[in-house]
C-alpha positions in Angstrom: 46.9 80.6 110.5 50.4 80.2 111.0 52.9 83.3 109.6 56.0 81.6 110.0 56.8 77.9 107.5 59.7 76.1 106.7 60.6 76.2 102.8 63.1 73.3 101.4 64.3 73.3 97.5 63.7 69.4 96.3 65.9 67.6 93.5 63.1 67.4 91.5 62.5 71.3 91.1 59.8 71.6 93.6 59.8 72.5 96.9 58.6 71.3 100.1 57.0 73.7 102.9 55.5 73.3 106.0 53.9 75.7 109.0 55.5 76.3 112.1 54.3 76.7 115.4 56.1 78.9 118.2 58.1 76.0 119.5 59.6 75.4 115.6 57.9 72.6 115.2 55.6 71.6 112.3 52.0 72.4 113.1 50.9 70.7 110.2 51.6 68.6 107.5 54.1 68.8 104.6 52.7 70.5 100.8 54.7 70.1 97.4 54.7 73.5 95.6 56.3 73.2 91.8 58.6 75.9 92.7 59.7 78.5 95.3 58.0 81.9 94.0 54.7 79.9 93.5 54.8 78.5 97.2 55.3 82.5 98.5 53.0 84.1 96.3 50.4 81.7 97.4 50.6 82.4 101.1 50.8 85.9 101.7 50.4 85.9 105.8 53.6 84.4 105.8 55.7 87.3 107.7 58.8 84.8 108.3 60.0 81.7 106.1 62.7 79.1 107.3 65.4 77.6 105.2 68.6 75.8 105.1 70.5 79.4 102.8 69.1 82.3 101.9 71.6 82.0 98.6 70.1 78.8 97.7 66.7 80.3 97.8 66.0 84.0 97.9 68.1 85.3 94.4 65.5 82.5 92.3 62.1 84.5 94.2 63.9 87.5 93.2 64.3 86.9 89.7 60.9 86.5 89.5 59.9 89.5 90.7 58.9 87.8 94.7 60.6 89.4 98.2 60.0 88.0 101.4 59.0 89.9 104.4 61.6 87.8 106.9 63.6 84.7 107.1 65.9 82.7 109.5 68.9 81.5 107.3 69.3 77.8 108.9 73.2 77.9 108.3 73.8 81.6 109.1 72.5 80.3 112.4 74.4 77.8 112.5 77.6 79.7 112.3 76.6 82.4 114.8 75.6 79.3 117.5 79.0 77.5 117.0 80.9 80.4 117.8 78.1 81.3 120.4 79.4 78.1 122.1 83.6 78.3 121.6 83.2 75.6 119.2 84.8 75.4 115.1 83.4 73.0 113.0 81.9 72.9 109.5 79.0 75.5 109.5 76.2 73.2 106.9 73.3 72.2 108.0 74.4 68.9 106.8 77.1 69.0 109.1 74.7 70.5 112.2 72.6 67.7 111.2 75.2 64.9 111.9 76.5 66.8 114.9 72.8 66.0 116.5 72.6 62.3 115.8 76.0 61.5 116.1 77.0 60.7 113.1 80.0 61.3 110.6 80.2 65.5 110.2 80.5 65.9 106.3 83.1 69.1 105.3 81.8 72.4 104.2 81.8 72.8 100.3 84.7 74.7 99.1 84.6 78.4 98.5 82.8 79.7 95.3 84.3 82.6 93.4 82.0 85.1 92.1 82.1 85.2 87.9 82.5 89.0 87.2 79.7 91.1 86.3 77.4 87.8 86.5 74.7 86.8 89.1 74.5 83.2 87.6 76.3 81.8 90.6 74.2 83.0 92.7 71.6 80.6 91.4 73.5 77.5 91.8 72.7 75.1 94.1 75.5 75.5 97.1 75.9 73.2 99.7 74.0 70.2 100.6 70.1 70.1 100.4 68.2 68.4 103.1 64.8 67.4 103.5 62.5 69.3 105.1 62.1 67.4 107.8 65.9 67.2 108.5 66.2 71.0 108.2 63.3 71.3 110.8 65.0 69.0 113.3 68.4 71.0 113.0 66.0 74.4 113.0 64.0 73.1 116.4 67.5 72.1 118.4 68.7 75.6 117.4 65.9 77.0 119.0 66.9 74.9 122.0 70.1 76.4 121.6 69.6 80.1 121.9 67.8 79.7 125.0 71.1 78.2 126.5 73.0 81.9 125.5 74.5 83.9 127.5 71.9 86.1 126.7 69.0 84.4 124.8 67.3 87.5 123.6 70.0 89.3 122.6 71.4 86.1 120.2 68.0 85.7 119.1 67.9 89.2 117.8 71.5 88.7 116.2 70.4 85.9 114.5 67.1 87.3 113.0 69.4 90.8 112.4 72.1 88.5 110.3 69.4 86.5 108.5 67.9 90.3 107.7 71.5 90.9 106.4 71.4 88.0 103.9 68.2 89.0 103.0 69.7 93.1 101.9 72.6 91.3 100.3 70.8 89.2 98.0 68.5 92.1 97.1 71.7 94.6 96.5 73.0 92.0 94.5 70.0 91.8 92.5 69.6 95.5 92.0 73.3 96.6 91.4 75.2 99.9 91.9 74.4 102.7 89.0 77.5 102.9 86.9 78.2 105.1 83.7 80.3 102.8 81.5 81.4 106.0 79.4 81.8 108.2 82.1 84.5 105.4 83.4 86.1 105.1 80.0 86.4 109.0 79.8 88.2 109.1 83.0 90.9 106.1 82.5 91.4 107.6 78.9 91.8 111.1 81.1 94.4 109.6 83.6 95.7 107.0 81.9 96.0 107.8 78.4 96.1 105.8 75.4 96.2 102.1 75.8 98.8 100.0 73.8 97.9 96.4 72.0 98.8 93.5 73.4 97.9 95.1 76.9 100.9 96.6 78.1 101.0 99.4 80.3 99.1 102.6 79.3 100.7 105.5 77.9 100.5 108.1 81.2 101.9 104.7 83.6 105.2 103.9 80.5 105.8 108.1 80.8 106.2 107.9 84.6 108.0 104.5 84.6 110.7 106.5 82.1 111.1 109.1 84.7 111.5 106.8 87.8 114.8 105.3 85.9 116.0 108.2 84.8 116.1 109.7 88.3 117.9 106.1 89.4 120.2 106.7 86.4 119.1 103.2 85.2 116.5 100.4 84.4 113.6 100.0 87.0 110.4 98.6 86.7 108.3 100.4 89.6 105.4 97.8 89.7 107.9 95.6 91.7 108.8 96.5 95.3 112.0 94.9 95.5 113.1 96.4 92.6 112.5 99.8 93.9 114.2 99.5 97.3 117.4 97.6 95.8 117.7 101.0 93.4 117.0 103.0 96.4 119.9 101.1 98.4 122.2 101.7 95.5 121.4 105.3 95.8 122.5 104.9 99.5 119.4 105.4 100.8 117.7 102.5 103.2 113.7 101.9 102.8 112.0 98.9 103.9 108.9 99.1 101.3 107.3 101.4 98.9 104.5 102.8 101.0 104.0 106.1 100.5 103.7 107.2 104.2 107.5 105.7 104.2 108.8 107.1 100.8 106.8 110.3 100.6 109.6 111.6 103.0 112.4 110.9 101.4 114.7 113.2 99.3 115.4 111.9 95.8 113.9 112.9 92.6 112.6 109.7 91.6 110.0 109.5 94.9 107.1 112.2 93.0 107.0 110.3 89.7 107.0 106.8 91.5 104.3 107.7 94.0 102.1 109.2 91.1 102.6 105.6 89.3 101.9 103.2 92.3 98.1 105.9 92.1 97.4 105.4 88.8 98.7 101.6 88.2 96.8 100.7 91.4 93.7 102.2 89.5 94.7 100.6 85.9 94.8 96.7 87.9 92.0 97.1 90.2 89.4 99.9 88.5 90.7 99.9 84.5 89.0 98.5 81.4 89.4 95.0 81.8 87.9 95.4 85.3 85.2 97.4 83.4 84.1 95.1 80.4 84.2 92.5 83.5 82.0 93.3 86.1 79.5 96.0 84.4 76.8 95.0 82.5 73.6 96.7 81.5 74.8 99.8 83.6 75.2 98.1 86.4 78.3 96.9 88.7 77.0 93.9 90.6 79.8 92.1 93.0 78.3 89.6 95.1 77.8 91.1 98.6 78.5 88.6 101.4 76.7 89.5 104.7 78.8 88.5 107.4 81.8 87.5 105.6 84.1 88.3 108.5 84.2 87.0 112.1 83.7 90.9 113.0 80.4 90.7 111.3 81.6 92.9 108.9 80.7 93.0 104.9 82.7 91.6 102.2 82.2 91.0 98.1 83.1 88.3 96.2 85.1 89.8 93.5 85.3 93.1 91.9 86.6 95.4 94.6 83.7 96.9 95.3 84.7 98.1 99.1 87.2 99.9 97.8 86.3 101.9 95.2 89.1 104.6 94.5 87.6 108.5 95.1 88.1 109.5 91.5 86.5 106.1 89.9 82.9 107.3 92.5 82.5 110.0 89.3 80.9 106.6 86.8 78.5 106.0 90.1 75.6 107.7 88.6 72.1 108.0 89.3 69.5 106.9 86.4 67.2 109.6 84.9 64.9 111.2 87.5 66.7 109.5 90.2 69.1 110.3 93.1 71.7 108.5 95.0 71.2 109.1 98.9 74.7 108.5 100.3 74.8 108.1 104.5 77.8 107.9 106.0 77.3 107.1 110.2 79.3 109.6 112.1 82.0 108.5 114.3 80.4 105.3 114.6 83.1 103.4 116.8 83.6 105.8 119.6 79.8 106.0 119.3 79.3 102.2 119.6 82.2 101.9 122.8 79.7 104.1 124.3 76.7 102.2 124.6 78.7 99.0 125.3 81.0 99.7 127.7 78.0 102.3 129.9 80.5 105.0 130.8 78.4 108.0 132.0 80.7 110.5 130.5 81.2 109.1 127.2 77.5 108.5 126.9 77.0 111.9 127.6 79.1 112.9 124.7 77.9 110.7 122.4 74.1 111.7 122.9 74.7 114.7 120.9 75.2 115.0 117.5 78.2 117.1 117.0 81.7 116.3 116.6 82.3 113.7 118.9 86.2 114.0 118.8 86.1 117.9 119.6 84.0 116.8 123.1 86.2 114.2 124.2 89.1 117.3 123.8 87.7 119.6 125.9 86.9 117.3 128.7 90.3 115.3 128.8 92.8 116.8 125.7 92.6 121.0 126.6 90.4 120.9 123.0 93.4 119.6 121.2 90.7 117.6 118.6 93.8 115.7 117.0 95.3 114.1 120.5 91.6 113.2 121.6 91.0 110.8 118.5 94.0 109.5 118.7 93.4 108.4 122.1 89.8 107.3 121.1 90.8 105.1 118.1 94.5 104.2 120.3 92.5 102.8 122.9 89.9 100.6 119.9 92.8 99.3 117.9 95.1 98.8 120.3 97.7 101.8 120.4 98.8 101.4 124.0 103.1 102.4 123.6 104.5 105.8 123.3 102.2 108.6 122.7 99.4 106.3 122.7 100.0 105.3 125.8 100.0 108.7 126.8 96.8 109.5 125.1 95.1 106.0 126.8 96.1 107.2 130.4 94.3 110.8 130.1 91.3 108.7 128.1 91.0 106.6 131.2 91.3 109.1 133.8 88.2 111.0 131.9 86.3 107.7 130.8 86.9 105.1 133.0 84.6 102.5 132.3 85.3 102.3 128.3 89.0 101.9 129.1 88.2 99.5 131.0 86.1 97.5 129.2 87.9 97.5 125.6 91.6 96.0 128.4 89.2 93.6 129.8 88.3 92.5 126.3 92.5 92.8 125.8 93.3 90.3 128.4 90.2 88.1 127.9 91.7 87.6 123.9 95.3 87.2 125.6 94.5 84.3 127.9 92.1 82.4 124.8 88.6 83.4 126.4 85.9 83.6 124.5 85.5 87.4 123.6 81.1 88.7 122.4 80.0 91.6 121.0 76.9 93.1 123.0 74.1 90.9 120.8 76.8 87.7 121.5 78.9 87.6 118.3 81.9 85.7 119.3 85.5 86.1 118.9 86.5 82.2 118.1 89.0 80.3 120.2 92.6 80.6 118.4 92.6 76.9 117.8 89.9 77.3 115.6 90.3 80.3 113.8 92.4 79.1 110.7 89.9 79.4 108.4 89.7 83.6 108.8 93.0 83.7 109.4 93.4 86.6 106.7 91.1 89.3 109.3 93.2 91.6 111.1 93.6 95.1 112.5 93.5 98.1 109.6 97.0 100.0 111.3 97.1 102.6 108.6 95.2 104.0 105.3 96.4 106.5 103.1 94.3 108.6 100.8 94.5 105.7 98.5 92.5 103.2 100.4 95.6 100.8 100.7 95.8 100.0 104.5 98.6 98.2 106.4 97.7 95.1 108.7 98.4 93.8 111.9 97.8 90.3 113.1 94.3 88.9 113.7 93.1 86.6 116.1 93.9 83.6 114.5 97.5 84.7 115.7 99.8 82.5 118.2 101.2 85.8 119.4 98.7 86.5 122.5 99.4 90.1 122.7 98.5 89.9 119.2 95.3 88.0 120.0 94.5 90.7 122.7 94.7 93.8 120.2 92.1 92.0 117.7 89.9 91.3 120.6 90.0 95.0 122.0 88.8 95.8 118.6 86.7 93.1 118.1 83.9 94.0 120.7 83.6 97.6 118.8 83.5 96.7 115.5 81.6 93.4 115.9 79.1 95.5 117.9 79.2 98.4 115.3 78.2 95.5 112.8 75.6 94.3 114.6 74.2 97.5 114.9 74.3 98.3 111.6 72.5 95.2 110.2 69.4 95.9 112.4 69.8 99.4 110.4 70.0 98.0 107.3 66.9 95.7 108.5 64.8 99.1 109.4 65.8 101.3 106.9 64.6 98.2 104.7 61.4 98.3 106.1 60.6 101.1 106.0 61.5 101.3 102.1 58.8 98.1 101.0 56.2 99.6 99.1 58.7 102.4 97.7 60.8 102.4 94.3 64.0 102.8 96.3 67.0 100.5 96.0 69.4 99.5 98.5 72.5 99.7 95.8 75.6 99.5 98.5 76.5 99.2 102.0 80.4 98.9 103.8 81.0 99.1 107.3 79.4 102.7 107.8 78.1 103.7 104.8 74.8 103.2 103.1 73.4 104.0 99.0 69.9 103.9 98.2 69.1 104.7 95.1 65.5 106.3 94.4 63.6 108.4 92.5 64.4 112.3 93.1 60.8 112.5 94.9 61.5 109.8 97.2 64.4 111.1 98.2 63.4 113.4 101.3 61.5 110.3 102.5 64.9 108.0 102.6 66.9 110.5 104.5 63.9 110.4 107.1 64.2 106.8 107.1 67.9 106.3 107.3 67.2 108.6 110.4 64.5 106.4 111.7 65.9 103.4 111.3 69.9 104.1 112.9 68.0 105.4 115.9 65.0 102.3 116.3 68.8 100.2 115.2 70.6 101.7 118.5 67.2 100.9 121.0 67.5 97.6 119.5 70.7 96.5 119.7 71.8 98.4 123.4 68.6 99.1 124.8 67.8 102.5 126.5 70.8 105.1 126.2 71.3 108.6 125.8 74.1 107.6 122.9 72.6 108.4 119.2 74.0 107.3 116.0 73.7 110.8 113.6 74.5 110.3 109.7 75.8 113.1 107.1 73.6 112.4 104.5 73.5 113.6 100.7 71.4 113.5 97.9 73.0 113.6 94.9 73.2 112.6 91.1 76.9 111.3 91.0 78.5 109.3 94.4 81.9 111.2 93.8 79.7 114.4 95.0 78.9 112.8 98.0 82.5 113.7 99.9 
């Protein structure tokens, strides 16, 4: 009995499935089921089902109560193989479909945007449907193409970990994060004060905005930048913007009250009440997770912020009755990852233990100065190759040689428009097709705010520009691809229990369960980051430890 079939949604309602044999090819012939949860149900072997999008599919089997073991997301594929192969093109099966025959390529649909606090889009129809038999011809000829990889096993297991990721997605989606609607009230009221009618700026943010003009002696509004520097020019002194790293500094009574509003107005647009009455809903916040929304690999939402929720907002994330939030962060995760990709002995040998990563890299190349050794760590990741960094990159390399080397080969490869792949094959796109992620760049700078300055990405002309993205890109594509084969383990070993994947960014993960599962989760997060790092780089001393907490509220997590 075959444990891997094909499933395609028909106009009609129904849906039309098939079996598979090994080669992805039907081994038998095509059934009608009424609808998808009925054609699941009824074939419980099935470890694996193939379709054209797991967002076309998967949230309707969740709403009626179904989850699926595994799946290969046809057009997730599809995306993965074109870049695989230095190619842009539209990603849709459709448009693999014509690519085969020949034939006219028809575009991609246009971007959706996510309808706050709703998952009705997610139940929409997006893209074009094909027939099952179309969908198995484009699924067989993808087969054909992993085995022409660089490394066929590797991009088979980046496929089957992204497909995984769609899979978590659509089930964190469906879940949502825990939030306290009244707890989040009580704390805008609490910074914010009283709001006015007609939806003007609370009280606390018209109080503050009083006492940045009266220390410019006149008018200005301090929710407009240019405003703000033309008052600081007339007080004779030059700023370029109204970051706080580049204001913080400067002498004038106006800077404490104006750096104390850009705070709280940045939570009033992005985390206030309108975002609140938008986007939660039956104590719930539920953005739209997209797996794989950037070339990196990395995690987006569509809509409601939820990647950057402020610290002091993390106090409405709580846990239902009886239940716990387990909060993981992965420690030191990059450094970690340029580890196991790049094979430097010493660096390896660091990061097979779990302590602080930073303080061992000091006393083998920085005399234990902790600060100047991750410096040189991150310098030599994003790019920080002038001055001090420069410094910092030279005593790096004399100590680690091989990961020096292979994040400036990676450098110069992006520089001269070569393809650049993570370690499972994730691949940096040729510049003459990157327009369409042109927004993806280099994070530069955070502050304690989450706001983060940018550098240019590899869609850029620049080359040099092109080379810093791709230094960073075989890290923290390869840190992505590690963590979805976590997500995929720790989701494993979760079936059967009442815990939740509720969240996941970058290098944190939330599972929400009840208080006697709790223990078990922190096991499994365990589990699963170390069967993740086998996985993904094979056999290496280099583990991937978490700080984990259990805890009723997130904001006690940090």
């Amino acid at each position: 009995m075959a444990d891997r079939w094909a499933l395609a949604p028909a106009e009609d309602g129904g849906v039309d499935v098939a079996p598979l044999g090994p080669d992805g090819l039907p081994a038998g012939p095509v059934q009608r089921e009424e609808d998808p949860a009925r054609a699941v149900r009824s074939r419980p072997h099935v470890t694996r089902w193939v379709w054209r999008s797991t967002a076309e599919v998967y949230p309707r089997l969740l709403a009626t109560g179904v989850r699926v073991e595994r799946c290969y997301d046809v057009e997730d594929a599809e995306t993965l193989l074109l870049g695989h192969e230095g190619r842009s093109g539209e990603r849709s099966a459709a448009a693999a479909l014509a690519r085969l025959r020949g034939g006219p390529v028809p575009p991609d649909p246009p971007q959706r945007s996510a309808e706050p606090g709703a998952q009705s889009p997610l139940f929409e129809p997006q893209g074009t449907r094909l027939p099952l038999t179309d969908l198995l011809e484009v699924y067989a000829e993808q087969q054909r193409r992993h085995a022409r990889a660089e490394h066929p096993d590797r991009m088979r297991l980046l496929t089957a970990a992204e497909s995984a990721g769609m899979l978590v997605a659509a089930e964190m989606n469906h879940a949502g994060l825990p939030w306290r609607a009244d707890v989040h009230r009580a704390m805008l009221h609490d910074l914010l004060g009283e709001r006015y009618a007609g939806g003007g700026e609370p009280r606390r943010l018209a109080e503050l905005a009083d006492e940045v003009s009266a220390a410019f002696g006149r008018r200005v509004r301090p929710d407009l930048p240019a405003d703000v520097v033309k008052a600081f020019a007339q007080a004779g002194i030059k700023v370029k913007s109204t970051r706080r790293w580049e204001i913080e500094s400067v002498d004038h009574p106006a800077v404490k009250p104006l750096l104390e509003y850009k705070k709280l107005y940045r939570i009033w647009v992005a985390h206030g009440w309108s975002w609140l009455q938008d986007w939660v809903r039956e104590g719930r916040f539920r953005p739209e997770f997209l797996a794989g929304g950037t070339v990196t690999g990395r995690w987006v939402t569509n809509g409601g912020g939820a990647l950057q929720i402020p610290r002091v907002i993390r106090r409405a994330v709580v846990a239902d009755p009886g239940w716990r939030l387990v909060v993981a962060d992965a420690d030191q995760m990059e450094p970690r990852v340029l580890a196991a990709i790049s094979r430097d002995p010493g660096l390896m040998e660091v990061a097979g233990r779990e302590s602080d990563l930073y303080q061992e890299v000091s006393d083998r190349a920085f005399a234990g100065d902790r600060a100047q050794a991750k410096l040189a760590v991150l310098g030599a990741v994003y790019g920080q190759t002038s001055g001090d960094g420069l410094k910092n990159l030279a005593a790096l390399r004399r100590r680690f040689p091989k990961a020096v080397a292979y994040v400036d080969e990676a450098a110069r490869a992006g520089e001269e428009g070569r393809l650049v792949r993570t370690w499972l094959g994730r691949t940096c796109p040729p510049a003459a097709g990157a327009a369409d992620d042109a927004g993806e760049g280099i994070p530069a700078a955070e502050d304690d705010s989450g706001e983060r300055t940018w550098v240019p990405g590899y869609a850029s002309t620049d080359a040099r520009a092109r080379g810093r993205f791709a230094r960073n890109f075989v890290v923290q594509g390869s840190a992505a691809d590690w963590a979805l084969l976590l997500l995929a383990g720790l989701r494993q070993r979760s079936a059967g229990m009442a815990a939740e994947l509720v969240f996941f960014q970058h290098d944190e993960v939330i599972v929400h369960c009840p208080e006697q599962e709790a223990a078990t989760v922190v096991t499994a997060i365990r589990e699963a980051a170390d069967l993740a790092g086998r996985l993904t780089f094979g056999e290496t001393p280099v583990r991937f430890p978490f700080t984990t907490a259990v805890v009723e509220c997130y904001a006690d997590a940090k």
